[in-house]
C-alpha positions as a printed Julia matrix, in Angstrom:
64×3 Matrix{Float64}:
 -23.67  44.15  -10.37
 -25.05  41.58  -13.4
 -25.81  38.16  -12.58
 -26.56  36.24  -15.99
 -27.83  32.66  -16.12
 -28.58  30.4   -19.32
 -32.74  30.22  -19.6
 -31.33  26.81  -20.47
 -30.04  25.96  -17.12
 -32.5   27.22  -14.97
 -35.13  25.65  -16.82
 -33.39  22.21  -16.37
 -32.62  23.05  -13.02
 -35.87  23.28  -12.11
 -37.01  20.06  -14.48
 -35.0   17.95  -12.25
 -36.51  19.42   -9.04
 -40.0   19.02  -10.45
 -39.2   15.4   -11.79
 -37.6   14.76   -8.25
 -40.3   15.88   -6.05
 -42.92  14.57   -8.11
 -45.23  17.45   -8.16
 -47.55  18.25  -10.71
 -49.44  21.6   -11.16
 -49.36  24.33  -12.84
 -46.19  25.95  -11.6
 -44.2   22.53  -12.79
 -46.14  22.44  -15.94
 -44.95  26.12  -16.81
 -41.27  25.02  -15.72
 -40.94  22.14  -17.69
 -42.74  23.9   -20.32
 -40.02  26.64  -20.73
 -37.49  24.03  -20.48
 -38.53  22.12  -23.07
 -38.72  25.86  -25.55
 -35.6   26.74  -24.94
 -33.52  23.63  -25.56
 -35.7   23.73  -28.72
 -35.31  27.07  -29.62
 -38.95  27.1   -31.78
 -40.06  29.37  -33.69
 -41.8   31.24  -31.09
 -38.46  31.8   -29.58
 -39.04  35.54  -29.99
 -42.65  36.6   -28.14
 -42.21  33.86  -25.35
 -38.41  34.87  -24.8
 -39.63  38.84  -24.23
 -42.76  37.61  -22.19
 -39.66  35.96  -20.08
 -37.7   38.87  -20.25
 -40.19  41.15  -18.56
 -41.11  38.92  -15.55
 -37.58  38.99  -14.8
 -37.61  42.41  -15.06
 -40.68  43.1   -13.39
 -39.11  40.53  -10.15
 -35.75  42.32  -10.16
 -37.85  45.62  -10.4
 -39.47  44.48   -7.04
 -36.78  43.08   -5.44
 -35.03  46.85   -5.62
């Protein structure tokens, strides 16, 4: 079974959560980060999109 989310909306899921909770580190830096590139869509879309790519293939690799 396939489960496909926007990058979009799990980034700005996780924005809000971070914003919410106040935290700041690295983990919230990195999330609002990624957020931030993909609603942009810059021209780095393509290396930082397959870097993306294969951590979630490398967690649903694990998960199995």
């Amino acid at each position: 079974m396939t489960f496909t989310i926007s990058a979009v909306l799990l980034f700005g899921t996780g924005s809000f959560f971070v914003l919410k909770s106040k935290s700041a580190g690295a983990g919230a830096a990195m999330v609002l980060f990624l957020f931030g590139f993909f609603t942009a869509g810059t021209g780095a879309y393509e290396p930082i999109t397959n870097l993306v790519k294969s951590a979630a293939a490398a967690v649903t690799d694990i998960a199995e």
